[in-house]
C-alpha atoms as an extended CHARMM CRD file, in Angstrom:
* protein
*
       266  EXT
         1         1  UNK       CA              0.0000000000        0.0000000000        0.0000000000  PROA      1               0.0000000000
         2         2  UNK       CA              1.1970000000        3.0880000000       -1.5270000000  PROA      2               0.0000000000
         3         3  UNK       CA              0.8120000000        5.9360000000        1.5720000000  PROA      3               0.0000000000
         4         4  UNK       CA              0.6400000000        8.9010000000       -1.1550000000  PROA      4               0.0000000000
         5         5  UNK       CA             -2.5710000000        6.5360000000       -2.0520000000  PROA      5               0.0000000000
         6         6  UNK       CA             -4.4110000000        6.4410000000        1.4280000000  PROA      6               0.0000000000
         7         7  UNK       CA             -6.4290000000        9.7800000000        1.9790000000  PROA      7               0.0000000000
         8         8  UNK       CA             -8.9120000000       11.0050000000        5.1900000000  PROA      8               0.0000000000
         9         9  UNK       CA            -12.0230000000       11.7140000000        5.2820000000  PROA      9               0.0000000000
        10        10  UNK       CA            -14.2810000000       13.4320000000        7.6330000000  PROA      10              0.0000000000
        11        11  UNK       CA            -18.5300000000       12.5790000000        7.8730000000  PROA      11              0.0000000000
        12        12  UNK       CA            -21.4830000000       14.4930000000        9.7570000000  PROA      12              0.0000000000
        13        13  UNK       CA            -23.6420000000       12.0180000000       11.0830000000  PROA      13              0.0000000000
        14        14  UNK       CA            -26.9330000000       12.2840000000       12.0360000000  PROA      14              0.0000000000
        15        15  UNK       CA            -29.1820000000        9.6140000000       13.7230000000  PROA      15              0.0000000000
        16        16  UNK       CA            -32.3810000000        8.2960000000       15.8170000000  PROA      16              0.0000000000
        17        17  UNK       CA            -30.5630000000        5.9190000000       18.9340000000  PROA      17              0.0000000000
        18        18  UNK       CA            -33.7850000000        4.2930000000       19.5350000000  PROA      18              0.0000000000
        19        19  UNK       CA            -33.3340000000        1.1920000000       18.0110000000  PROA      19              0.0000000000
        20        20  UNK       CA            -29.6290000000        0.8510000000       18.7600000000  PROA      20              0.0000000000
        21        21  UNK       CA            -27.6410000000       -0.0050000000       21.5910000000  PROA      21              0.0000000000
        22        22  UNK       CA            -25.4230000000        2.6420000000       21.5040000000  PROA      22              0.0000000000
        23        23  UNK       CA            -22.3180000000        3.9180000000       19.2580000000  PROA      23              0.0000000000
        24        24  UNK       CA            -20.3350000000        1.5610000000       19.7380000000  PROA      24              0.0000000000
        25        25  UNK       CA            -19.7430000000       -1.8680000000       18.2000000000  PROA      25              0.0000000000
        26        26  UNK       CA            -20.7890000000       -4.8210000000       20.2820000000  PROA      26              0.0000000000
        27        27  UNK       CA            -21.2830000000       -8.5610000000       20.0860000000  PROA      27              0.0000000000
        28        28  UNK       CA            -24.7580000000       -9.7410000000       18.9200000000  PROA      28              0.0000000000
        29        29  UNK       CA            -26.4970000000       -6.0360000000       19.5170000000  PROA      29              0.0000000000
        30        30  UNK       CA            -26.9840000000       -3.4350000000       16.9760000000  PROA      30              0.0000000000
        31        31  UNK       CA            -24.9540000000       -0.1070000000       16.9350000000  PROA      31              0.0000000000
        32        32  UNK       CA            -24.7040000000        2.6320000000       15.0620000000  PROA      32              0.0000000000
        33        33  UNK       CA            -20.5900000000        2.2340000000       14.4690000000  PROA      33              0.0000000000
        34        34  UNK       CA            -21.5520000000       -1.3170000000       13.0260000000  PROA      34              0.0000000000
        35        35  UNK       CA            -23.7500000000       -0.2150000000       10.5780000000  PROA      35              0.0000000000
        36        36  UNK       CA            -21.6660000000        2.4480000000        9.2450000000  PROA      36              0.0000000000
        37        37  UNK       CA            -18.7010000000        1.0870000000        8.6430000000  PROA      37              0.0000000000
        38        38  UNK       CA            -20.4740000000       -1.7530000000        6.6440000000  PROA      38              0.0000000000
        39        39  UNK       CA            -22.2350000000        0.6060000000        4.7100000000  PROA      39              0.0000000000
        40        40  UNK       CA            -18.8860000000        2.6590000000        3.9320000000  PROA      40              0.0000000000
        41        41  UNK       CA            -16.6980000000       -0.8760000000        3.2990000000  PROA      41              0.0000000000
        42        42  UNK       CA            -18.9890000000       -1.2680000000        0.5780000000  PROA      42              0.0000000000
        43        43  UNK       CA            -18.5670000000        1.8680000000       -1.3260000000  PROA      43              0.0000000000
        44        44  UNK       CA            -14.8680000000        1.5240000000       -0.4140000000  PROA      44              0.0000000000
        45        45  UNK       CA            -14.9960000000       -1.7190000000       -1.5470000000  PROA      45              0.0000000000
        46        46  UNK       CA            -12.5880000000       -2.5980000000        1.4630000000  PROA      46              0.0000000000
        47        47  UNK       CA            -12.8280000000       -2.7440000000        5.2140000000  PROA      47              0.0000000000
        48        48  UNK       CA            -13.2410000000        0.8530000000        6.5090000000  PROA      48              0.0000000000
        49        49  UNK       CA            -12.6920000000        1.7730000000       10.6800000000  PROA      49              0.0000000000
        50        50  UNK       CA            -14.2990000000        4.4260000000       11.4590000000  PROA      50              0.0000000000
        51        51  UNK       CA            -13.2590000000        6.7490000000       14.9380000000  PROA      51              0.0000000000
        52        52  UNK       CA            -16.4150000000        9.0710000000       16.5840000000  PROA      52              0.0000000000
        53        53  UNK       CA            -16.2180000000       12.2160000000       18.2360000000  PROA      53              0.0000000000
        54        54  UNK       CA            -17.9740000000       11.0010000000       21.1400000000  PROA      54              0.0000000000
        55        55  UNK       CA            -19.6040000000        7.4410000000       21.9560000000  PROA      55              0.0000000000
        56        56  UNK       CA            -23.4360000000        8.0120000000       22.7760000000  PROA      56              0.0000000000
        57        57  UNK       CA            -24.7190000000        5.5580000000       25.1320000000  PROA      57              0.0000000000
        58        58  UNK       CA            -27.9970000000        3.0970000000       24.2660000000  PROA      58              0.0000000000
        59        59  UNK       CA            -31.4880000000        5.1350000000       23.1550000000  PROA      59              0.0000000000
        60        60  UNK       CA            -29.3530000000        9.0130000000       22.8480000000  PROA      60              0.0000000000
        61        61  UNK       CA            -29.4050000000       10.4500000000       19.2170000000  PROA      61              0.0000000000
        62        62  UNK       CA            -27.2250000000       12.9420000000       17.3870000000  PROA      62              0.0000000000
        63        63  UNK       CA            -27.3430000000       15.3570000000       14.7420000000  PROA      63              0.0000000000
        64        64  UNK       CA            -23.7900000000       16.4380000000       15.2210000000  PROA      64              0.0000000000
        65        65  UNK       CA            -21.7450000000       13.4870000000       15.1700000000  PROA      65              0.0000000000
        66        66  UNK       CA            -17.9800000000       13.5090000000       13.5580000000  PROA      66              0.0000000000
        67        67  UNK       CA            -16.3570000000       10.6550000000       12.5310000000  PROA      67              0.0000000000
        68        68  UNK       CA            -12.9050000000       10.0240000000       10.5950000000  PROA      68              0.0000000000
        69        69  UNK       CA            -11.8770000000        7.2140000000        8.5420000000  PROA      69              0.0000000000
        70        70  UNK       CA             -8.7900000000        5.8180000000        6.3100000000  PROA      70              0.0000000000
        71        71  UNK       CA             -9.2600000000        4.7480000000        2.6940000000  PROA      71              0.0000000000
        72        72  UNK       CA             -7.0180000000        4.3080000000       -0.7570000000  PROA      72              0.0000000000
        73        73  UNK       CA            -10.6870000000        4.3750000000       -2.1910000000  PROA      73              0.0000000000
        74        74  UNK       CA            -11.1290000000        6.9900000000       -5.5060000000  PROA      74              0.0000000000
        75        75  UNK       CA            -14.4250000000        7.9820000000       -5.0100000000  PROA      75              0.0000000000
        76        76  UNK       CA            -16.4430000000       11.4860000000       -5.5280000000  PROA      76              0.0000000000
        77        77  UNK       CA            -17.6070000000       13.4740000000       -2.6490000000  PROA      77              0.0000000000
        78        78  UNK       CA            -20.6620000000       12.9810000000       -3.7330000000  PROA      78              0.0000000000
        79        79  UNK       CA            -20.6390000000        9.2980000000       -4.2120000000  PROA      79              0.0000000000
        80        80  UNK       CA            -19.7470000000        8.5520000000       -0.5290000000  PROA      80              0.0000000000
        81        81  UNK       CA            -22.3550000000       10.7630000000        0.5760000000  PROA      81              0.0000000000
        82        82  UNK       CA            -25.2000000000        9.4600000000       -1.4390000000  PROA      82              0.0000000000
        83        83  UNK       CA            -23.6040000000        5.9880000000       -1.4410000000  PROA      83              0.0000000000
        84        84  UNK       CA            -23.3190000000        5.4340000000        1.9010000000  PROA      84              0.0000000000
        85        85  UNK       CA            -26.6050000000        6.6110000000        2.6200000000  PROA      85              0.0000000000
        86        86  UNK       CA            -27.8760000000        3.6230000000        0.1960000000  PROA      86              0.0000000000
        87        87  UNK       CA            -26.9120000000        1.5350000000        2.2290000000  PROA      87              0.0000000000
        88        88  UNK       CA            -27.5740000000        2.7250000000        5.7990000000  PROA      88              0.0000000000
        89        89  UNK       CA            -31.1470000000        2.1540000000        7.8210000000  PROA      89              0.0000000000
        90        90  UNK       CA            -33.6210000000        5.3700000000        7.6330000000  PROA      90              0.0000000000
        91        91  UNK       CA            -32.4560000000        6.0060000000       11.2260000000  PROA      91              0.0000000000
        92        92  UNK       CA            -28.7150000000        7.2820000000        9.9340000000  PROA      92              0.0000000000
        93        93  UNK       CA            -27.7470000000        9.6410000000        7.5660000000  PROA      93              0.0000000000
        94        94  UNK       CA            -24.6350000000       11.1630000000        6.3090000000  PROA      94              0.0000000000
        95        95  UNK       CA            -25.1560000000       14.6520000000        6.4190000000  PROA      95              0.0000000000
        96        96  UNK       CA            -21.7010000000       15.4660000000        4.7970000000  PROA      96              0.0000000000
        97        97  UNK       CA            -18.3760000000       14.4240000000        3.4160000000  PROA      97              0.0000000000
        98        98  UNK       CA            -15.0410000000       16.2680000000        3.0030000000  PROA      98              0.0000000000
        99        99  UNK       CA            -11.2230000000       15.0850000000        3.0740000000  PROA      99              0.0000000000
       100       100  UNK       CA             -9.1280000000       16.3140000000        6.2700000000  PROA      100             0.0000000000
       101       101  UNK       CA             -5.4300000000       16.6870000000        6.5330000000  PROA      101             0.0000000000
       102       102  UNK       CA             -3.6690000000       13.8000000000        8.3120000000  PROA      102             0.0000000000
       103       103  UNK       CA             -3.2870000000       15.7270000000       11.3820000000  PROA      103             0.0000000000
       104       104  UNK       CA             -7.5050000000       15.7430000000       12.1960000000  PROA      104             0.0000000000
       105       105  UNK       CA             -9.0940000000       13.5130000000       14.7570000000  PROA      105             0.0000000000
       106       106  UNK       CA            -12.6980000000       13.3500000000       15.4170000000  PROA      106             0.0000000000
       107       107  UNK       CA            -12.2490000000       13.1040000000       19.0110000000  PROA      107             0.0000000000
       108       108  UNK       CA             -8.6190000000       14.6380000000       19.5570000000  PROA      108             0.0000000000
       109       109  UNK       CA             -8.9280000000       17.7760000000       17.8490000000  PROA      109             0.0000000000
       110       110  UNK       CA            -12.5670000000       18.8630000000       19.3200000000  PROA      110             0.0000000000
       111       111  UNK       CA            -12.5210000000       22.0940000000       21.4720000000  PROA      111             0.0000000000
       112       112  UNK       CA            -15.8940000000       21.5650000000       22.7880000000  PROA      112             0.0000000000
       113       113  UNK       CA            -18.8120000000       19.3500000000       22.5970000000  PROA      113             0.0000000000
       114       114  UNK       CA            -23.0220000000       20.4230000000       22.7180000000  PROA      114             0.0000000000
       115       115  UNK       CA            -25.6880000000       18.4050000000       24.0320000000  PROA      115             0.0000000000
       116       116  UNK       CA            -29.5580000000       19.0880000000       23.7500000000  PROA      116             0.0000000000
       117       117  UNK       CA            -32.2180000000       17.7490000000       26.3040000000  PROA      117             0.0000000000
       118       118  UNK       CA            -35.6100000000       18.0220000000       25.6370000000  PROA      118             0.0000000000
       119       119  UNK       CA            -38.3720000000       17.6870000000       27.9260000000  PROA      119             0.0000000000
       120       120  UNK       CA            -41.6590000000       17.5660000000       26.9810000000  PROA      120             0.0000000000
       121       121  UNK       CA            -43.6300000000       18.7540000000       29.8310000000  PROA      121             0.0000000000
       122       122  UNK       CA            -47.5350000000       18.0900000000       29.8240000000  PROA      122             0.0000000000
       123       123  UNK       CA            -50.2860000000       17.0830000000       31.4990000000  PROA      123             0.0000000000
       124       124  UNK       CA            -50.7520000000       14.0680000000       29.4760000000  PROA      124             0.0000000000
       125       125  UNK       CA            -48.0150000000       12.1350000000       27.2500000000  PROA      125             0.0000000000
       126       126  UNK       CA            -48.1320000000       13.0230000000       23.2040000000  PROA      126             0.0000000000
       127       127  UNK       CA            -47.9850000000        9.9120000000       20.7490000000  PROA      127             0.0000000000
       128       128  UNK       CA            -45.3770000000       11.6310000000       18.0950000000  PROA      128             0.0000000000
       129       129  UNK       CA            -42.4860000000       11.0140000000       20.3610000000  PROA      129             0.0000000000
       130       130  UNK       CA            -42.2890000000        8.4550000000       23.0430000000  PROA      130             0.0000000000
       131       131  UNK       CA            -38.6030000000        7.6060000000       21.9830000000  PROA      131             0.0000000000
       132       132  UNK       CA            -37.6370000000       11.4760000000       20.9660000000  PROA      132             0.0000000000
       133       133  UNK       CA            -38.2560000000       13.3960000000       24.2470000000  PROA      133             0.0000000000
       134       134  UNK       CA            -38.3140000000       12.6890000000       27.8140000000  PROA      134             0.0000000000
       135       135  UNK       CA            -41.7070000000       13.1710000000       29.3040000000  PROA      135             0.0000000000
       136       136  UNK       CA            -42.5080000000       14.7210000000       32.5480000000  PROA      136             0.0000000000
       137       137  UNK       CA            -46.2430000000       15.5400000000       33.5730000000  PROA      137             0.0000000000
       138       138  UNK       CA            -45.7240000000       17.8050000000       36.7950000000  PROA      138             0.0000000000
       139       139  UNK       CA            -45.5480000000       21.6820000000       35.8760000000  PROA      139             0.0000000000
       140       140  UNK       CA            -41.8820000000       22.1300000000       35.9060000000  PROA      140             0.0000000000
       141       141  UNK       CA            -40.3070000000       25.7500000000       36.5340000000  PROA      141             0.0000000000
       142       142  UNK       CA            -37.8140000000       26.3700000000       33.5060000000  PROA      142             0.0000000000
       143       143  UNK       CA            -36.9020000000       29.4750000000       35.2350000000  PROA      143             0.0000000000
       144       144  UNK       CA            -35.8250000000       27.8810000000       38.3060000000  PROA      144             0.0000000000
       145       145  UNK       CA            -33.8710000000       25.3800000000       36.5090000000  PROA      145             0.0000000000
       146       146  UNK       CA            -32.0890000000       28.1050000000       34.4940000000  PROA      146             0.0000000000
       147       147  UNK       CA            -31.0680000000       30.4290000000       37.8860000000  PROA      147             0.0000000000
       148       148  UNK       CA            -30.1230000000       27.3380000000       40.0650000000  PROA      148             0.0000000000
       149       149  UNK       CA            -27.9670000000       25.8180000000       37.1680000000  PROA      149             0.0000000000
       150       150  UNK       CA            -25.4290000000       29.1500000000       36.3750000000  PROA      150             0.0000000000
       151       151  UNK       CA            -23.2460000000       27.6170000000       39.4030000000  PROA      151             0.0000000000
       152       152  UNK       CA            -22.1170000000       25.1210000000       36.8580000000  PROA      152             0.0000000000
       153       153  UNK       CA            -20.7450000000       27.2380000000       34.6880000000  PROA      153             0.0000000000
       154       154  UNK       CA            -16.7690000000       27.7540000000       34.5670000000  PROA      154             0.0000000000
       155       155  UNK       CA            -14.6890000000       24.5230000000       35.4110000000  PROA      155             0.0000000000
       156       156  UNK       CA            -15.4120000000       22.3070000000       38.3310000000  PROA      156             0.0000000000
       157       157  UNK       CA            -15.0470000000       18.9840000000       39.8360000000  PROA      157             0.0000000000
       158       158  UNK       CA            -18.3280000000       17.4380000000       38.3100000000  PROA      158             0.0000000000
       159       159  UNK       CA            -17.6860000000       13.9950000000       40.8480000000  PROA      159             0.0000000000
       160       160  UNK       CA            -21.4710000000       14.5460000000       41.5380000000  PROA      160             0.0000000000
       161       161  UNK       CA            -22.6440000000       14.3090000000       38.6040000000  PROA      161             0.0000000000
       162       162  UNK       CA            -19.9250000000       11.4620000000       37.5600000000  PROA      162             0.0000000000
       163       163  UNK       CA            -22.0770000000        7.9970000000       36.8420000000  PROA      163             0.0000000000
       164       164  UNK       CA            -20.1770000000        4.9090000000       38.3190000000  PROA      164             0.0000000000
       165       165  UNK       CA            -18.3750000000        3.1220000000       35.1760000000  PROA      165             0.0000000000
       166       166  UNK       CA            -16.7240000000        6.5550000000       34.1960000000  PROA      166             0.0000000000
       167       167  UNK       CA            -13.3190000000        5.9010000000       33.2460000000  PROA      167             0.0000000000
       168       168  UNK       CA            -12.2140000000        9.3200000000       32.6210000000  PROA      168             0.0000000000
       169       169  UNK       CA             -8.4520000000        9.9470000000       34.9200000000  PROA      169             0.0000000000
       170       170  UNK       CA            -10.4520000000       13.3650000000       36.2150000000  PROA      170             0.0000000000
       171       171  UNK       CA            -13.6470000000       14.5790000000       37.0140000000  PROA      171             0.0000000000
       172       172  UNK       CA            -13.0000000000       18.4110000000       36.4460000000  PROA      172             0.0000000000
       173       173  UNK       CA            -14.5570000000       19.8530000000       33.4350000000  PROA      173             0.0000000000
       174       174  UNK       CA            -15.1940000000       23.4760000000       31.8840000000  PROA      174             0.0000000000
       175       175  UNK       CA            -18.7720000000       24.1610000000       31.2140000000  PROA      175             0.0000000000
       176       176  UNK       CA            -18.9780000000       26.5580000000       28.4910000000  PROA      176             0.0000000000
       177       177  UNK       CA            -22.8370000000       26.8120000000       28.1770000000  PROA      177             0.0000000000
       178       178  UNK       CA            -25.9240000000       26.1400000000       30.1060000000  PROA      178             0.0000000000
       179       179  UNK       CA            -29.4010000000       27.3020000000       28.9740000000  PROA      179             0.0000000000
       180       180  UNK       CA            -32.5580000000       26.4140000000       29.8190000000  PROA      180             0.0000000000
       181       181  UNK       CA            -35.9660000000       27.9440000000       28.1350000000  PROA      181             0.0000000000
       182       182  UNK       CA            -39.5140000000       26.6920000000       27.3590000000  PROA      182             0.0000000000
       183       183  UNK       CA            -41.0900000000       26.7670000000       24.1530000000  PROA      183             0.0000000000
       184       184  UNK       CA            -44.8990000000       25.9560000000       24.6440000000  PROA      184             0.0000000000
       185       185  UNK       CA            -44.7160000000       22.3110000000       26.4480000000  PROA      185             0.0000000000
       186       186  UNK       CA            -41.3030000000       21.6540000000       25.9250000000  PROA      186             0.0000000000
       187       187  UNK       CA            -38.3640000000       22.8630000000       27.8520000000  PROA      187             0.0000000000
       188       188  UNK       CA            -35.1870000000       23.0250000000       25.9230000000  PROA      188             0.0000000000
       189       189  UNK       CA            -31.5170000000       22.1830000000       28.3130000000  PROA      189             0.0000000000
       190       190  UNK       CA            -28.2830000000       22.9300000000       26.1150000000  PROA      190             0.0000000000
       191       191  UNK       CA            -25.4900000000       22.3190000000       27.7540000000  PROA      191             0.0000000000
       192       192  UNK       CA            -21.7930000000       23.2920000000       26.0810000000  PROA      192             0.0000000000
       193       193  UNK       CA            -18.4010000000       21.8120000000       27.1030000000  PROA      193             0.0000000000
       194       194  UNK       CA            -14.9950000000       21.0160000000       26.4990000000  PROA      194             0.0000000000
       195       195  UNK       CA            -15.7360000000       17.4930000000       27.0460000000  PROA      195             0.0000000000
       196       196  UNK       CA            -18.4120000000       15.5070000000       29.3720000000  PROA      196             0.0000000000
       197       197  UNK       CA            -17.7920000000       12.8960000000       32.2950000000  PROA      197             0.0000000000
       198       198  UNK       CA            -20.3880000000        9.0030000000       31.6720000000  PROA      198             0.0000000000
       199       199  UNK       CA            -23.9270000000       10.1620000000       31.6550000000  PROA      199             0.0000000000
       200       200  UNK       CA            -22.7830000000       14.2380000000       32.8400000000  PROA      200             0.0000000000
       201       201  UNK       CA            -25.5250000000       15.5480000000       30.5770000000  PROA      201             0.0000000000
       202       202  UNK       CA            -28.2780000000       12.8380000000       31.8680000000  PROA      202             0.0000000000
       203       203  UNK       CA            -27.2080000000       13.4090000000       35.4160000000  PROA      203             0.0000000000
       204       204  UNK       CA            -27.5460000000       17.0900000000       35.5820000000  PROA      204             0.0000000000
       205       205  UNK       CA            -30.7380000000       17.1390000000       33.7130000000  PROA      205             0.0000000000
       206       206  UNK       CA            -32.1400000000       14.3680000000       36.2940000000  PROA      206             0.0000000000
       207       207  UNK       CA            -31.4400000000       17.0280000000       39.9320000000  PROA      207             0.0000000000
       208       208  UNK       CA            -32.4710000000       19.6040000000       37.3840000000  PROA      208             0.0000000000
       209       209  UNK       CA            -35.8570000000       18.1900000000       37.0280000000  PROA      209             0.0000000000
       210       210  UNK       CA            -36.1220000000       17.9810000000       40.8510000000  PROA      210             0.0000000000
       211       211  UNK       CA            -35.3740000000       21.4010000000       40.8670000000  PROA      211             0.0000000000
       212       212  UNK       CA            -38.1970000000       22.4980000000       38.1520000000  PROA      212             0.0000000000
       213       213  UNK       CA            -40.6490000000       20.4940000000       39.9030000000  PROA      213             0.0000000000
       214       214  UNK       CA            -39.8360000000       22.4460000000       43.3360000000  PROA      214             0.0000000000
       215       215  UNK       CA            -38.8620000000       19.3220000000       45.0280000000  PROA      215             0.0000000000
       216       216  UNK       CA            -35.4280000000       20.5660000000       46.0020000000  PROA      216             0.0000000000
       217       217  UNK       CA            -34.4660000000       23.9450000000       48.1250000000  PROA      217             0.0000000000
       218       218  UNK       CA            -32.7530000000       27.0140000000       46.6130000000  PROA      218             0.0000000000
       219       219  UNK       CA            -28.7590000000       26.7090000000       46.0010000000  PROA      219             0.0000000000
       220       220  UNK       CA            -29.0100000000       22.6980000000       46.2090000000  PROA      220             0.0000000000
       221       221  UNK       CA            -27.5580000000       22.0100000000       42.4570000000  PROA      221             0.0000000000
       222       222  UNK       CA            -24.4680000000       24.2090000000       44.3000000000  PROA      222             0.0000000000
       223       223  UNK       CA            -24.3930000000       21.7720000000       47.3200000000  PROA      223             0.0000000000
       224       224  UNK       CA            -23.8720000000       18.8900000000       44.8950000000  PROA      224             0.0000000000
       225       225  UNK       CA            -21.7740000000       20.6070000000       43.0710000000  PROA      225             0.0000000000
       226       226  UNK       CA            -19.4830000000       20.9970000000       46.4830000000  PROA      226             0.0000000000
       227       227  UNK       CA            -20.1850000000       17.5580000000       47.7640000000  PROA      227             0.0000000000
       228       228  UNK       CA            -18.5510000000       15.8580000000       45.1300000000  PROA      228             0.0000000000
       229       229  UNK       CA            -21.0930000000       13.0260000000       45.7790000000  PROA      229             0.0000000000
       230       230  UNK       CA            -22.5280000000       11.6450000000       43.3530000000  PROA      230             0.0000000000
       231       231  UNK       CA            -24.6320000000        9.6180000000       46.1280000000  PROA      231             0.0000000000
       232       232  UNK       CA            -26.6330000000       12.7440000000       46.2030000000  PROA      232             0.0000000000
       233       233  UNK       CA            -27.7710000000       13.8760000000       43.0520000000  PROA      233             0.0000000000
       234       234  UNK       CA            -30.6540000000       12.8690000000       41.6310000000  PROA      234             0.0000000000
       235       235  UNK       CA            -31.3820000000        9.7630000000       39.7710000000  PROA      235             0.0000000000
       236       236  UNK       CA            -30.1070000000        9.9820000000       35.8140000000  PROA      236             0.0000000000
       237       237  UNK       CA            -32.4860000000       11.2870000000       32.7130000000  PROA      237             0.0000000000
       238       238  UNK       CA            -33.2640000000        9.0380000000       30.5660000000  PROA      238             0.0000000000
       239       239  UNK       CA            -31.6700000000        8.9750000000       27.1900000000  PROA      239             0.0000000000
       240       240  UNK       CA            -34.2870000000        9.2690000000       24.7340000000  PROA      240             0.0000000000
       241       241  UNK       CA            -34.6640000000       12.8290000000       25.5340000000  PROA      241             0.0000000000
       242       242  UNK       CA            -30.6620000000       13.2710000000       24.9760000000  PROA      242             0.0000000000
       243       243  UNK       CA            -29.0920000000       15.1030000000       21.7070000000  PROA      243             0.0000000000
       244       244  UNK       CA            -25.5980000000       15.0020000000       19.9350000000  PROA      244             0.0000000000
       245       245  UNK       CA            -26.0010000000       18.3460000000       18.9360000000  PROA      245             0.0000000000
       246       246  UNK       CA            -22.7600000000       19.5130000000       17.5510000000  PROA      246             0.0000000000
       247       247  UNK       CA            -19.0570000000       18.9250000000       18.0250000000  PROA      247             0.0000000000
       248       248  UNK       CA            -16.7000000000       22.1060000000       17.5400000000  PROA      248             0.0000000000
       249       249  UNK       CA            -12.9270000000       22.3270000000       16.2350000000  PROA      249             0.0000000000
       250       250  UNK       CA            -10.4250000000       24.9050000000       15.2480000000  PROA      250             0.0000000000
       251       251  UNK       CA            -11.4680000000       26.7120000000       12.6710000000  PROA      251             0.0000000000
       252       252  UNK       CA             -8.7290000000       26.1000000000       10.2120000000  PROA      252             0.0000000000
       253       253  UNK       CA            -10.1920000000       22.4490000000       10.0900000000  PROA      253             0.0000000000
       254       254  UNK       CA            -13.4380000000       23.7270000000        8.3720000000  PROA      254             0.0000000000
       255       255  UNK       CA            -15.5640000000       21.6080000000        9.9120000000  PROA      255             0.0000000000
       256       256  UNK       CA            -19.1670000000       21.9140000000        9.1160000000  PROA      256             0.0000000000
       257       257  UNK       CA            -21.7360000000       22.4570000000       11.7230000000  PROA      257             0.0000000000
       258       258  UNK       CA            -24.6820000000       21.1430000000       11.8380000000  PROA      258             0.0000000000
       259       259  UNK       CA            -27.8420000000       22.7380000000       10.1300000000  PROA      259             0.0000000000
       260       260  UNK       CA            -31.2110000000       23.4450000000       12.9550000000  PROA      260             0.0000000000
       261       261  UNK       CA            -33.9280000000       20.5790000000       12.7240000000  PROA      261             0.0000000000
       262       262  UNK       CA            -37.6310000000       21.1740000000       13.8900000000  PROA      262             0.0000000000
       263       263  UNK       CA            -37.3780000000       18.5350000000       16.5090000000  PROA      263             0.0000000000
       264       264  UNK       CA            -34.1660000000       19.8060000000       18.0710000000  PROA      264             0.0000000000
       265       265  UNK       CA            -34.3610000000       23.9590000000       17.2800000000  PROA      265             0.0000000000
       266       266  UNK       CA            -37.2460000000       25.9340000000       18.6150000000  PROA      266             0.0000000000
């Protein structure tokens, strides 16, 4: 193998986690990773490896994903974007294609990392999206949520909102972003970092809620945040109601972001 003859490529993924059991390939399951680099090896016409930005767990969904892969494959832009999406389920979709120099890394070379959460909060459940949004009947207070959850911004030792099975060497991260609004019966939670801690985003969202719903005193998402506990926190969202919703990188990479969706952009 020639190495002036093996070039890099960069995709935008977007996709529905429902039916999969994560990113990640596993034995016997279904995952997202699996079925993309099958679809890719084909157009290849070799075995492609594909590396993600970040590994969404079981049921979470993404219309920012990055992903880079190797190949000595001629092909058009254009046929690996329209190829690929042949041969992928309707719940994945390559949202774009474009060679990267040698020095890009999906993961690596990110600066920061955004995550949606959307709650839909009603009286009674709605039949559209049982798998899309996480659905709370109690009134929750989105302003509430927004005031009590500033103390998280700036970096911190997030050990309370760390799930057990995190593997990360330390539990301090930089949060860049944290809003909170409502839009009719949804309440919207984007959260922007320089990287997340195992099930950060779920486990913020989950005290959050007890916030909203007034179950919780004032200052208590600042008490976890100083107990370093994760033994008192509340109890993790669930990931349905979880987006991917854009991965960031030096600008001199050119890396698209993603475009707004109904679903996700209100």
């Amino acid at each position: 193998m020639i190495l002036n003859d093996i070039k890099k490529f960069a995709l935008g993924i977007e996709y529905n986690g429902s039916s999969y059991h994560g990113w990640q390939m596993q034995k016997n399951v279904s995952s997202i990773q699996e079925e993309v680099e099958r679809a890719l090896s084909k157009i290849a016409n070799h075995k492609i490896n594909i590396v993600c930005a970040g590994r969404t767990d079981a049921g979470v969904h993404s219309i920012g994903q990055v992903v880079h892969f190797y190949t000595t494959a001629k092909r058009k832009k254009i046929s690996w974007l329209i190829g690929t999406n042949r041969y992928l389920s309707r719940d994945i979709s390559v949202k774009w294609v474009q060679e990267v120099p040698g020095n890009f890394h999906s993961r690596y070379s990110a600066i920061a990392r955004s995550y949606r959460y959307i709650i839909y909060n009603n009286d009674v459940r709605s039949v559209f999206f049982p798998n899309k949004l996480y659905f709370v009947h109690k009134k929750l207070n989105e302003k509430k949520m927004f005031s009590e959850a500033q103390c998280l911004l700036g970096e911190h030792d997030f050990t309370s909102f760390r799930s057990i099975g995190c593997q990360s060497f330390s539990s301090w991260r930089k949060i860049i972003k944290l809003n909170i609004f409502r839009s009719n019966n949804f309440i919207i939670i984007d959260i922007k970092a320089n990287s997340f801690l195992y099930h950060m985003v779920r486990n913020i969202v989950g005290s959050l809620i007890e916030v909203g719903a007034n179950k919780k005193k004032e200052f208590w998402i600042q008490e976890l945040l100083t107990k370093q506990n994760r033994n008192y926190a509340a109890a993790t969202a669930p990931a349905r109601g979880l987006y991917l919703s854009s991965i960031e990188y030096p600008l001199h990479f050119n890396i698209p972001r993603p475009k707004h969706t109904a679903i996700l952009f209100f």
